[in-house]
N, C-alpha and C positions, 0 to 999 in steps of 0.2 A: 504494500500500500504506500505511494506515495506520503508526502508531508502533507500537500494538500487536499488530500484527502481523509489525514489521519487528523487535521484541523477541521473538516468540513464534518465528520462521524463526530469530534469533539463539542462543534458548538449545536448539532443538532442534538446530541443525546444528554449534553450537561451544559449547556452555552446559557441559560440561565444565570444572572446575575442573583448577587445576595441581597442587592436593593430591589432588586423587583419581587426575588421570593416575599421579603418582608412588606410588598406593600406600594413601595416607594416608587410612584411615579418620577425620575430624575429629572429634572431641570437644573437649570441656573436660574433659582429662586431663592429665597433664605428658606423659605420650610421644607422643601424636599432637600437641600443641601445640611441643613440642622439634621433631619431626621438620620439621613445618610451617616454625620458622625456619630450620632447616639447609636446606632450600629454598628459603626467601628470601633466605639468603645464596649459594646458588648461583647463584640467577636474576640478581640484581644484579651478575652480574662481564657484563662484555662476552660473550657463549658465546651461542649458540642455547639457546632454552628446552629444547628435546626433549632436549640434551645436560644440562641444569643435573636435570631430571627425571630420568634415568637413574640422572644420579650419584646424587641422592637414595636413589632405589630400593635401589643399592648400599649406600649409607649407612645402612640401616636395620636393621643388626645391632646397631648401636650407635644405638639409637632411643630414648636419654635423654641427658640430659646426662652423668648418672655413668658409663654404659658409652661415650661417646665420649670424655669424661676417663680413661679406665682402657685403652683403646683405644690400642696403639702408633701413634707419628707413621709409620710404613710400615705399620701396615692399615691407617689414614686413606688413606695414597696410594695402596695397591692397590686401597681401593675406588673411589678416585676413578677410578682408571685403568680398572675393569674399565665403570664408567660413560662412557668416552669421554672425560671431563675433564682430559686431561692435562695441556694447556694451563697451569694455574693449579695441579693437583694439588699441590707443593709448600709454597705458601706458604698456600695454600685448607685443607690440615692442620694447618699452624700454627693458623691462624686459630681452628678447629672446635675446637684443642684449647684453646685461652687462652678462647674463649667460653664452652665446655661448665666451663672454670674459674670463670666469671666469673659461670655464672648460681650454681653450686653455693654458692659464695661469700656472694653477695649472694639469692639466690633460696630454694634451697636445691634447684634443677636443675626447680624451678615454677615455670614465665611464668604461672599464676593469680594468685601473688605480686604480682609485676610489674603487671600488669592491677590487681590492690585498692591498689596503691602509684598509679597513675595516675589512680584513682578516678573513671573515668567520662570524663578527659580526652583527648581524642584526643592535642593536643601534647604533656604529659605521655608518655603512651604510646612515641610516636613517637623523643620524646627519649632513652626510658632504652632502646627497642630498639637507638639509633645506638649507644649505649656497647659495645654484643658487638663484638669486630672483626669487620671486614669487613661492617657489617651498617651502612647509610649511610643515607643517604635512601628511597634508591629500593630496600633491601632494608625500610625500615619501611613503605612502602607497600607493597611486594608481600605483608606478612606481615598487614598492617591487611586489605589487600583481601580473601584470603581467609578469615581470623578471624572477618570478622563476620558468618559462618556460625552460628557459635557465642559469639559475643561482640555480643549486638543491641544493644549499648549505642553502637556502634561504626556500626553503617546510618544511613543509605546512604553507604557509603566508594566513590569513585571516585575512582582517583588520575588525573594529568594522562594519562597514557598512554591510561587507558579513556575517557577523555574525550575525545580528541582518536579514539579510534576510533568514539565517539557522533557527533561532530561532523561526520566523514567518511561518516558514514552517514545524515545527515541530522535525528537523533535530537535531542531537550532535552540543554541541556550541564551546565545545573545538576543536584548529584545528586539532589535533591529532586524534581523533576519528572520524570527520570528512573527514581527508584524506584516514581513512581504508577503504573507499567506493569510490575509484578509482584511477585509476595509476596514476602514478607522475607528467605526461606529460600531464594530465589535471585537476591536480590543478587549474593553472591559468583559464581552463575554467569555472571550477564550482566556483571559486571564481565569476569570472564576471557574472555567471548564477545570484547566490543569488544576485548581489548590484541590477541584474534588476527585483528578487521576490520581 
């Protein structure tokens, strides 16, 4: 089997994104781009993803920063709970509430901000996402990886994870080479294809 067709089996059988499982119509707007990071900080704790998407799901009454700042620390926790997240629910409420603080603050609860403050820099980028708590490394790449749906300045992002599930599959491990085998506007899905090879 070719590459491009071992990409074309890939985004048809797993080319689903983690923002759309959860919900997440993507745009360049502040609430699907909000909701989008409250994802990537789920994903980032130790938990199975299906469980980190759920809670999402539940999390999405409060799908800005100002209604998850306005947002009591127990319906943080019931949604997290009604999402299966128990596990972390406590201190994952802190977190959502000090962050949803933090973008309001400095953002004004707009990662587009954020994004014209970075100016086209990936590390940049990456750097001011680690400032949210609870939002580390590996929540700045899950949130790079699916953004640049909507953020092309950012393609082709493949973080070590999607990489090491190209590599297992025989695929280019550079992301350059790897993106010659589909259009722009599915990056993000064959990124999320490989984290699930």
């Amino acid at each position: 089997m070719s590459v491009r067709e071992t990409v074309q089996r890939l985004l048809d059988d797993e080319g689903t994104t983690y923002a759309a499982e959860a919900g997440i119509k993507l745009e360049n707007k502040p609430a699907p781009l909000y909701r989008l990071l409250v994802l990537a900080l789920l994903m980032s704790t130790r938990i199975k993803a299906e469980l980190a998407v759920s809670a999402a799901r539940e999390l999405s009454e409060f799908g800005t920063a100002q209604k998850m700042c306005d947002a009591t620390w127990q319906q943080r926790v019931d949604a997290l709970d009604r999402g299966r997240y128990a596990r972390y629910d406590e201190s994952t409420s802190t977190a959502l509430g000090k962050g949803a603080q933090l973008l309001l603050d400095r953002y004004q609860g707009d990662l587009r901000r954020m994004r014209a403050k970075a100016d086209g820099d990936l590390d940049v980028l990456r750097e001011l996402l680690t400032e949210v708590p609870r939002i580390g490394p590996v929540g700045a790449d899950i949130f790079c990886r699916e953004v640049q749906l909507v953020w092309p300045e950012l393609r082709p992002f493949f973080d070590e994870k999607a990489l090491a599930g190209a590599r297992k599959l025989g695929l280019p491990t550079k992301p350059e080479r790897l993106a010659e085998h589909v259009e722009g506007h599915d990056l993000a899905r064959l990124a999320a294809a490989l984290i699930r090879a």
